[in-house]
C-alpha angles and dihedrals in degrees: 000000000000129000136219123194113212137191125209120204138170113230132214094022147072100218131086120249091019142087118038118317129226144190120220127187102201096200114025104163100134103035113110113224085255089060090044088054093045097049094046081055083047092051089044096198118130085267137010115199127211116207110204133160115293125250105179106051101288135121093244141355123228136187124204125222128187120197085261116024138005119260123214090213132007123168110210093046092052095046094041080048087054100050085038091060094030085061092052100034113027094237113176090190133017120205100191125192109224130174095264102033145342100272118208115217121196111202113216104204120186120241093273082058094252107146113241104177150340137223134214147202110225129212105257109244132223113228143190153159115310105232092197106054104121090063087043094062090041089059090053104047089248137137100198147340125255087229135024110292102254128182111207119193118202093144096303114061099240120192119196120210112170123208130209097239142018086231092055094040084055088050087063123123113175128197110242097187093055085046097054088058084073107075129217100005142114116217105216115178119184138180138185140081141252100002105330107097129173119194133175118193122202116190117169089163082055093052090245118109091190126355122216096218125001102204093173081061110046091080091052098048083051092047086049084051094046094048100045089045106254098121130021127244099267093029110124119206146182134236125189124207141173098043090120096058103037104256101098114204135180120203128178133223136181127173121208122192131045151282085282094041140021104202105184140009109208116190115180128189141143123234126191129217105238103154127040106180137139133233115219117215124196130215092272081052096245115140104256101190137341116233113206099204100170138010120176119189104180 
């Protein structure tokens, strides 16, 4: 029987119980891609991350599993991933191997040395016309979008629709059944003004009827404000996520470059360690039994 020690936190946020949580296995080597997959479906949160050794010039290599299919990026898992190892191991910087790029992480600590946030430098998307976004309104009970319909890649398919008002963009219903129909993508609608957002992300093809914080699209939406002129290049802004269903977060971006190049998209959060546990597998590499070795509610 072999055991994994995992770590959950919740991620952009400070408080206990809300934000976005995240597993983390903090040493993988010797899970297949199909136990990685099972336990994800096990842990049953919107990703599971897997830490293993690096192979292209990082610190670590992780692989991100959600309860129905493996990601290539995703930002609140990476960036939960980081705090979690800067807690065990002191790291100031983080330099983590995904499956689109090696991602840097810089670690902000406060004076007694506790870590309070990360930063990263996320892949630039490429981005485009949406071609189906009259099915795509229909799906969410809407006319129009305040701005053009834009799909941005940066490992998730991310589609933008803006929304005149926050109180407007928390009426919303959507109907998931009509959204599934669209395949690989992630609806992210979003409202507010100057540098207050509010966004809300709904992803049934994803498995996730309504995430609690996209970091992985948190740069994008930036880089859609920057280039319809509703924040400048420098600007830093922050979206909240999450109020509807219960679990608040709070992430940071910021875009550097210009109209001709974006040179970097920055996303900050914190994240904070609330479950240590570790998961039992037998020798037909079921999970036998979770141990919950720790919970801490402050």
């Amino acid at each position: 029987m072999s055991a994994y020690e995992y770590i959950v936190a919740d991620v952009f946020t400070d408080i206990p119980l809300e934000g976005n949580p995240v597993a983390v296995f903090l040493n993988a080597s010797g899970l297949s891609s199909e136990h990685m997959q099972k336990i994800a479906q096990e842990m049953h949160l919107s990703e599971t991350v897997f830490v293993l050794p690096p192979e292209s010039g990082g610190d670590v290599r992780v692989r991100i599993f959600t309860p129905v299919n493996e990601l290539p990026f995703a930002g609140h898992p990476t960036l939960g991933t980081a705090v979690v190892l800067a807690e065990l191991y002191s790291f100031k910087q983080i330099r983590m191997e995904t499956l689109v790029a090696v991602v840097p992480f810089n670690i902000e600590r406060a004076k007694d040395g506790q870590v309070v946030a990360a930063r990263m430098c996320q892949p630039i998307p490429t981005f485009e016309s949406y071609d189906r976004a009259d099915e795509l309104l229909a799906g969410l009970g809407l006319t129009a979008s305040t701005q053009p319909i834009e799909v941005y890649t940066n490992g998730p398919r991310h589609v933008f629709v803006g929304l005149e008002s926050v109180s407007e963009l928390s009426k919303l219903e959507p109907d998931h059944r009509a959204l599934v129909r669209l395949p690989n993508i992630a609806t992210n609608c979003f409202a507010g003004c100057g540098s207050q957002w509010r966004m809300r992300m709904f992803s049934p093809a994803y498995g996730v009827v309504e995430d609690a914080a996209t970091g992985s699209a948190a740069g994008p939406l930036a880089i859609h404000l920057v280039r319809h002129g509703l924040i400048s290049f420098g600007q830093q802004i922050e979206i909240q996520q999450g109020i509807e269903i219960g679990r608040h977060s709070v992430m940071r971006a910021r875009i550097l470059g210009t109209s001709s190049k974006i040179e970097s998209v920055e996303v900050a959060g914190s994240a904070v360690i609330v479950v240590r546990g570790t998961l039992y597998m037998g020798g037909k590499g079921r999970a036998q039994y979770r141990s919950v070795d720790h919970f801490s509610v402050s």
